[in-house]
C-alpha positions, 0 to 999 in steps of 0.5 A: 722213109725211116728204117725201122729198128729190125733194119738198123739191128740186122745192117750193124748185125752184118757190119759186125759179123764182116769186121769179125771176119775182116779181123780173123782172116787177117791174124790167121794170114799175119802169122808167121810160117815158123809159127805153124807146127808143121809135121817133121820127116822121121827117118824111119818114113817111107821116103826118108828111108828111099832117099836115106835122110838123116836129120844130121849130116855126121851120120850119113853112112860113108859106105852106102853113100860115097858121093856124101859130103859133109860139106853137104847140108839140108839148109845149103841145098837147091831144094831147101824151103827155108832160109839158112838159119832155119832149124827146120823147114820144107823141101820139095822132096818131102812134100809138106813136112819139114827136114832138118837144117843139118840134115841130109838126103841122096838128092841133095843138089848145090844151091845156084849161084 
């Protein structure tokens, strides 16, 4: 029994359609996280302000945080989502924004090891 034309039109329609999307999934899934904008903490968020986040550690108010360092930076924290020469990146404490490498917070906690 011989296909007849609407049988090989709609099987190389289907062929098509799953390259396509075979070929989408993949450049959406090989690009690099950096390259995603995502959001960036002000300091004037709501959590910001609770944690007193700056996006650089120099301007920490010595006096309201005394236990501050300034040693103590955003990118050489347990909590940073990052690596270290990233400008920006996640923390589990912001949920889905990004923070400051050369930032800080009061729940800066020391990277282990």
């Amino acid at each position: 029994m011989n296909p007849t034309m609407n049988d090989v039109a709609a099987k190389a329609t289907r062929r098509s359609f799953a390259l396509r999307l075979a070929g989408g999934a993949c450049a959406v899934a090989c690009v690099p996280g950096a390259a995603w904008s995502a959001t960036r903490v002000e300091e004037a968020d709501e959590t910001a302000v609770a944690l007193g986040y700056k996006h650089d550690t120099k301007k920490v108010d010595a006096k309201k945080y005394p236990k501050h360092a300034a040693t103590q930076r955003c990118n050489n924290c347990g909590l940073w989502q990052g690596a270290a020469a990233d400008p920006w990146a996640g923390c589990s404490m912001f949920g889905r924004k990004h923070i400051a490498a050369e930032g800080w917070c009061m729940a800066w906690v020391q990277k282990p090891g």
